[in-house]
Each structure stands twice: as C-alpha cells, then as structure tokens.
N, C-alpha and C positions, 0 to 999 in steps of 0.2 A: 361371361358372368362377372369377371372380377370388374371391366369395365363398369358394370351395370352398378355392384355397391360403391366402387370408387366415384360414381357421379353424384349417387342418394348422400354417400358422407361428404361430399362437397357441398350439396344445394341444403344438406340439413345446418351446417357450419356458416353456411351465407346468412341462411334466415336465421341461424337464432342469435348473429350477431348484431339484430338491427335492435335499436334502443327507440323505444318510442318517447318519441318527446311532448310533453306536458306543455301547453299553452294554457297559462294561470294570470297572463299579462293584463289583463280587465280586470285584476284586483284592486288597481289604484285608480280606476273608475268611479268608486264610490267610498266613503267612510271619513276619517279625521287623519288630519295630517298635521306636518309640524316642519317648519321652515325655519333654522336654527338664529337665533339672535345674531346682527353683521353691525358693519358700523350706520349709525345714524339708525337705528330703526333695532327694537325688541322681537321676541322671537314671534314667531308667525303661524296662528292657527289655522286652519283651511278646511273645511266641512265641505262635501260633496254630497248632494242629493239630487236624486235624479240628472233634471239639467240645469242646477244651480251649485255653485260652489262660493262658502261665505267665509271672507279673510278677516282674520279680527288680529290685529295690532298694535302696537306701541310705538309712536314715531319720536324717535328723543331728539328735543330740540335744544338748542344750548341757550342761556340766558343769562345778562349779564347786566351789571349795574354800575357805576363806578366803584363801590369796593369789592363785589364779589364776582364771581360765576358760577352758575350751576349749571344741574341738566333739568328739564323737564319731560315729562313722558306725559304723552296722549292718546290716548286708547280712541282706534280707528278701524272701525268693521265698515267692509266693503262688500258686495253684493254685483257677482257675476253670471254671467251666463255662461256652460261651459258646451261645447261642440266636438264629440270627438269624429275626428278622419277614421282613426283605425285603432289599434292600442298602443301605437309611437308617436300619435299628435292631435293633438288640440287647437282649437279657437278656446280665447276666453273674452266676453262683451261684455262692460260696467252696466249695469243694470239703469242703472241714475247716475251719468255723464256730469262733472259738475266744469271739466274743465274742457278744452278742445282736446284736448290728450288724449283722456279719456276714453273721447269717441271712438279712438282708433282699436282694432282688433287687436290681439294679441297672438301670435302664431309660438304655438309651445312644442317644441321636438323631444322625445323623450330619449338620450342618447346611452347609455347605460340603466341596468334593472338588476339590483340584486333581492333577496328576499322580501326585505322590507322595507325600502329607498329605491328611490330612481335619481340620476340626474338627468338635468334638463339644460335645455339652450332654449330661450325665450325671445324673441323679435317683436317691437310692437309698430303695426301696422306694415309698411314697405320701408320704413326712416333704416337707416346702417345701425341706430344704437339698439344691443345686442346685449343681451348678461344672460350669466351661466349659474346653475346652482344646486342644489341638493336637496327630493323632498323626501320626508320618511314616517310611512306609516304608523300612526298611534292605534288606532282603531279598524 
C-alpha cells in the first residue's frame, strides 16, 4: 500500500511540473512595425497585411556644393510581398523591381523573439551579403 501512494505522489509531482508553453510567435505576422534610424537611412516603418508588407523610409543623402554640405532626406515606400516558411522565416519579393537587385528574393531568419521585437539575419537572394538587425512592434 505504501508503494501504491508513494507512486500516485510521484506521477502527481511529474505532471503538475510540466509548464505549458504558449506559441504567440505569429504575432509579428501582421500589424506595424518600426526599424530604428542607422546610418545613411531614417527610421523605418513596415506595415504587414495579409501578404503584403509596405516600408516607407527616409534615405539621407549627403549634398554638397563648394561652400557647404548638407543632408538630404527622401521619403521612400517600398511594396513587398511577403512568404512566410513557418514563424522563424520569411521570403520577402519587391512588388515593382526597379533595379536587378531588386529581383532577387530576400530570405529573413528570425533569430531572437522577445515581447515585442525580434531580431533578424536577412540574405538577399544566394550573394554572401548578409545584415543583421532589430524589428519592434508598434501596433
């Protein structure tokens, strides 16, 4: 008999040690995002709907004359397509291609996920150039 409870407070101690885990990762699937101002380029809005996602930015150019220099900023929305694999990677396709670049796919891994950011490692197409970086839910 004691065997008999000593196995029920075992198997009750197993099971109610187990934590169910929350898969919420498909939050950054959809809604407004924000990719923080770097060099050469203002900060970065990113709208996801359905399977479109639209980047609207400020690309700062520098401009100079012979007495001065400045900056200029040019406000720059882009229109992609986006693909997702699973909730750790993306395709994203330019929608209207203007340069050879362009054409090429963008493969997006999402490597880190905290509440309300992820970062990312980004590859475009098969080429080695590779960048890293941080997006973070607004909406």
């Amino acid at each position: 008999m004691k065997n008999i409870v000593g196995i029920l407070i075992i198997i009750i101690a197993l099971t109610s040690c187990t934590t169910e885990i929350i898969d919420n990762s498909d939050r950054f699937k959809k809604g407004v995002f924000e990719i923080p101002a770097g060099e050469g380029y203002g900060k970065t809005k990113i709208t996801r709907i359905d399977s479109l996602q639209i980047e609207e930015y400020e690309k700062v150019i520098s401009v100079s004359n012979d007495s001065s220099a400045s900056e200029k900023r040019i406000l720059h929305t882009d229109t992609l397509y986006i693909k997702w694999k699973n909730n750790f990677f993306y395709t994203l396709n330019m929608k209207s291609p203007k340069k050879e670049l362009d054409k090429k796919p963008i493969y997006v891994q999402i490597v880190k996920v905290t509440d309300s950011s992820y970062s990312f490692s980004a590859k475009i197409g098969f080429s080695k150039f590779k960048t890293d970086g941080t997006i973070y839910k607004v909406e």
